[in-house]
N, C-alpha and C positions, 0 to 999 in steps of 0.2 A: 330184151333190148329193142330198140325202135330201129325196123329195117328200110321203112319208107315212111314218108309224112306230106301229106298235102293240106293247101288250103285254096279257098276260092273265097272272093266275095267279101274275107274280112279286112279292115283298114285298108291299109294303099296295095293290098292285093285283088287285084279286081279282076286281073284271071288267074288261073290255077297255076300256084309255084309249087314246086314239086322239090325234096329235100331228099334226096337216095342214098340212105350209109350201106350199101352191098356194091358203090362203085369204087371198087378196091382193085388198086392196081397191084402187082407184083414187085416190088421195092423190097430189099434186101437191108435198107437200114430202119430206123426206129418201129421194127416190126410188131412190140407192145403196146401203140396205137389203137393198132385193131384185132378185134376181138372175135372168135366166134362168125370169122367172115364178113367182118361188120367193121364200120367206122368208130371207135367208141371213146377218141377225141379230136375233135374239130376246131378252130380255128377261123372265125368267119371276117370279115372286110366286107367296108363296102362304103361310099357317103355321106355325109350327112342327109338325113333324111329317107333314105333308102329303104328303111326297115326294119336294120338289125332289133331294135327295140321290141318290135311289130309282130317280129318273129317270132321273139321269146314268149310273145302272150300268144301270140296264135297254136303254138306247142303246148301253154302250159293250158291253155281254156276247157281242155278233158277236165282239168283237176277241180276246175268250178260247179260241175255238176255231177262228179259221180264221188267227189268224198268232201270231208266237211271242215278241211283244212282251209286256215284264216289269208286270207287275198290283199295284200299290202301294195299291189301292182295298181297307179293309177293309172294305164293304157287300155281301160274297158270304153269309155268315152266314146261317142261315135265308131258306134261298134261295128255297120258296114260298111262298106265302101260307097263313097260320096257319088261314083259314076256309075257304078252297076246299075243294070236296068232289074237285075234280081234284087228279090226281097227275102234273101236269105243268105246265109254264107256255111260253107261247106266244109268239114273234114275229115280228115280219115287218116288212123294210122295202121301200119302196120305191123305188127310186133314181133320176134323172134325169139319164144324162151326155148331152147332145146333144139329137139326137132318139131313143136309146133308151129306152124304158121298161124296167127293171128288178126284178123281184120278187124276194126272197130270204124263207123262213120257214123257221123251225124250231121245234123243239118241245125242252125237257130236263127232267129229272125233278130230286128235291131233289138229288141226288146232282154238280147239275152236266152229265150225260152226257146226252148226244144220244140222243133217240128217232128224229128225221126231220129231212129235211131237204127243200127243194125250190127248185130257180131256174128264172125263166122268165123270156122277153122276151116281152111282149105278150101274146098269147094263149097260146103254144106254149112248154110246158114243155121244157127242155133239158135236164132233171136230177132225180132225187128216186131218194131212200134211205129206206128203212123199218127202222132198226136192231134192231126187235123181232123182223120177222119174214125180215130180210135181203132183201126186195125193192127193185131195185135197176133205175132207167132210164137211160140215159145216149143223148143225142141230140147231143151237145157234139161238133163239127166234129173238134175239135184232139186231142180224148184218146176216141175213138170205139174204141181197141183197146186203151185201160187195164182191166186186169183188179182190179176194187175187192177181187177176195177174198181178194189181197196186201196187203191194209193193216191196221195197228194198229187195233183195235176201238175203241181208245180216241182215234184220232183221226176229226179230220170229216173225211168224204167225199170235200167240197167239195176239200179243202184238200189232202189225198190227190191226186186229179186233177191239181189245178192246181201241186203240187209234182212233179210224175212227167210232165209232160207238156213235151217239149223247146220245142214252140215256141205262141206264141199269137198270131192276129192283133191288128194295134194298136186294132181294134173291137172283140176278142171280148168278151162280155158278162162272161165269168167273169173276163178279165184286168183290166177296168174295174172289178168289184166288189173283186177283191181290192187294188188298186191304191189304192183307197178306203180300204177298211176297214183296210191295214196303215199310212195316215196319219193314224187318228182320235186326238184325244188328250183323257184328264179330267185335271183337276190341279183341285185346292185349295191354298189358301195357309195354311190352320189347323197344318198342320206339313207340315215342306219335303220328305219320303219319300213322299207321296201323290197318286201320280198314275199311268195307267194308257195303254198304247198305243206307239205312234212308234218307240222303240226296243227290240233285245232284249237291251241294255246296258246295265248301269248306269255314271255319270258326275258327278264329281265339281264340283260347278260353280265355286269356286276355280280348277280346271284348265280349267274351258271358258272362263271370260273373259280367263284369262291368256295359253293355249296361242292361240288365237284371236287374241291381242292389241285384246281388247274393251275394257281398259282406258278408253280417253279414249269411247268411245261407251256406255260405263255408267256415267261421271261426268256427261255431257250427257244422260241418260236422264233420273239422279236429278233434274241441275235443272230438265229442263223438268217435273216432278213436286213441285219444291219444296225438295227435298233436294240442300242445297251441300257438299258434299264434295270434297274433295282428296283424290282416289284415288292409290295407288301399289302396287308388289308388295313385302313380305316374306316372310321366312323364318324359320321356326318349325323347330327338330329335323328339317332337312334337306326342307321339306317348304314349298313358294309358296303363298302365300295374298292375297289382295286385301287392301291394306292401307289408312289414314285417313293420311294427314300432318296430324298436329298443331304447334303451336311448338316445342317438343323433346320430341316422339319422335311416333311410329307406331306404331299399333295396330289387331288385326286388323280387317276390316269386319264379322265377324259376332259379333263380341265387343263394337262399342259401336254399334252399329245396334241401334233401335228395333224392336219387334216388325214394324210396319208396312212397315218400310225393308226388312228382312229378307224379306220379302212380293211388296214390286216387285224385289228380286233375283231371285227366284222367278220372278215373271213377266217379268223383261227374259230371264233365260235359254231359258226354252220359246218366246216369240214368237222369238230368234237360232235356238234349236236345231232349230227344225222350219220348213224351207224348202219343202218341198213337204204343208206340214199342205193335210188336207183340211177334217177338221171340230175342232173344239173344245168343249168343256163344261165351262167356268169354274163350278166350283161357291161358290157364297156367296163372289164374287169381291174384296166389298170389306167383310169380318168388320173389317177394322184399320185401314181409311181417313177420312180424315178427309172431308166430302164433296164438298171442292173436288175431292179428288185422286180419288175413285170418277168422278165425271164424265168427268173428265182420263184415267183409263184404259176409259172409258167409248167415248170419241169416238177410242182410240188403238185399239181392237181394233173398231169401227165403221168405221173407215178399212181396217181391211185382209179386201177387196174379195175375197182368193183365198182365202179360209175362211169355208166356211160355221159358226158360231159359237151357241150357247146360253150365257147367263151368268144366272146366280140371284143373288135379294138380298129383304131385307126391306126395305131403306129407301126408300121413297116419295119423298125428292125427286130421284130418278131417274126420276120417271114427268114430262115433259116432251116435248111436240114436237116442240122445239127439239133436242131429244136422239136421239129416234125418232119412233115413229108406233103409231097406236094396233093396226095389225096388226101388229106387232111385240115388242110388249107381251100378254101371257098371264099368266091367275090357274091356280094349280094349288091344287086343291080337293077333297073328296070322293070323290078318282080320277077328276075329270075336269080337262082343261085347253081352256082357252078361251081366244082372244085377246077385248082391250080390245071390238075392234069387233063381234064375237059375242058378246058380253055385255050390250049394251044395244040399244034400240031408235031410240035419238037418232042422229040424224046427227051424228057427230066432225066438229068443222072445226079447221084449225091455229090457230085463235088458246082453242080453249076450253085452260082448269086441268086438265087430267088429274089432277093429283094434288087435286085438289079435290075434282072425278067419283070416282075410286078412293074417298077416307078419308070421303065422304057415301054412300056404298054402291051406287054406279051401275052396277059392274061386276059386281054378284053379284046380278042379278035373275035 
């Protein structure tokens, strides 16, 4: 799991935000939240224009260079920040599988390209590259006689090693991180080509419910969502598609499906398609829902306990209790983010109005 995470330097981050899931308060209700001592579902707010979006890329930017999964995210664009006087942007995260502690940082310039890198567990650095001036450590057990001055300049280090290297213990700290990092996934629902991680395939989702035979388990999706549909398969110019049965006739499903409906297709297929997801970052998760049904997928990606998970929104009557907890909920702001509970001085108990607290201004002292 990711225990800390920072960034500097990238997009409208121009100084270092800092994103802490070990600030866990003691709260006696929706205790399967947190995980492991860890935050491991979030809930964030903030803006327009604030970041949340920013975020998600700034989180997912490991997965661009150390595996080889396909990037549908357009927020790479003016990749540093427009005022920094630095010509570089920074991150670093830190991981928590077990009991190891994990560090990974790097640094890359507008261009995308890696200046440095560095992994460590605990105190004792295992790893670090300095791509300017080719200084190069390696303390890594498994790849102690990889020769770095064989690789693509243009690839990471990291990722070098741990491709060239025949074998890894099932604790090695570098097999843990990359193990991680090639199960991270973003997706938005604002159009259905958007999303970054998991695979280095593209996949037609038509063929994934059908080939699958997801059929009757994506007709029971819809309804416990509200949407009754009579699913079936046809065929179009030689070519299977999810189909509606009507009275007389059938027609495709993404041809009289609602923008919204088209939406949870979107997401019944990423929760099927990724079995060993590590993390998630549901961007502006319920833009088309109505908000019995943001709840509803609310409490369905809240339920699954083996992803750790960030999801965004602007709508407030998702800030509830009942739903979460107040270290679970975060304002993103100014380039900073803060959870519910570090943002005021009141002691939160489970029966206060959160969304009360929030829209009367109690979160932004």
């Amino acid at each position: 799991m990711i225990r800390l995470f920072s960034v500097k330097g990238f997009k409208n981050f121009k100084d270092e935000l800092v994103l802490d899931f070990s600030r866990v308060r003691d709260y006696e209700f929706n205790e399967s939240l947190i995980k492991n001592g860890l935050v491991n579902k979030m809930l964030i707010y903030g803006p327009n224009n604030s970041g949340k979006s920013n975020l998600g890329a700034a989180i997912m930017d490991i997965t661009t260079h150390l595996t080889d999964n396909l990037n549908y995210n357009p927020l790479y664009d003016y990749y540093l920040n427009g005022d920094s006087v630095e010509d570089a942007a920074s991150f670093c995260y830190e991981f928590l599988f077990g009991d190891k502690a994990i560090v990974y940082r790097y640094s890359k310039d507008a261009s995308r390209r890696l200046l440095s890198e560095e992994l460590s567990e605990g105190n004792r650095i295992l790893f670090k590259y300095n791509y300017v001036s080719n200084r190069f450590e390696n303390s890594i057990p498994e790849a102690s006689t990889i020769d770095i001055s064989k690789k693509n300049m243009a690839m990471s280090a990291l990722k070098y090693i741990y491709n060239n290297t025949m074998y890894w213990e099932a604790d090695s700290p570098v097999r843990l991180l990359m193990e991680f990092v090639n199960n991270m996934l973003w997706f938005r629902s604002l159009r259905i080509n958007e999303f970054m991680g998991v695979m280095a395939n593209g996949e037609d989702l038509d063929d994934f419910v059908i080939n699958n035979r997801l059929l009757g388990e994506f007709e029971s999706f819809l309804r416990g969502c509200g949407q009754d549909y009579r699913l079936c398969e046809i065929t179009e110019g030689g070519k299977h598609y999810i189909g509606v049965k009507y009275g007389n006739f059938s027609a495709r499903f993404d041809r009289v499906a609602s923008t919204g409906t088209n939406s949870l297709w979107l997401f019944f297929y990423w929760m099927k398609r990724t079995k060993n997801i590590s993390f998630v970052y549901l961007d502006e998760f319920d833009a088309f829902y109505h908000y019995e049904l943001s709840t509803h997928i609310l409490r369905y990606v809240n339920d699954r306990s083996e992803f750790q998970s960030i999801l965004t929104s602007h709508n407030t009557y998702l800030i509830d209790n009942e739903l979460m907890r107040p270290d679970c909920y975060a304002i993103l702001k100014n380039g900073r983010i803060t959870s519910f509970s570090d943002s005021t001085s009141k002691v939160i108990r489970q029966g206060h109005n959160l969304e009360k607290m929030m829209l009367g201004g109690e979160f932004e002292k």
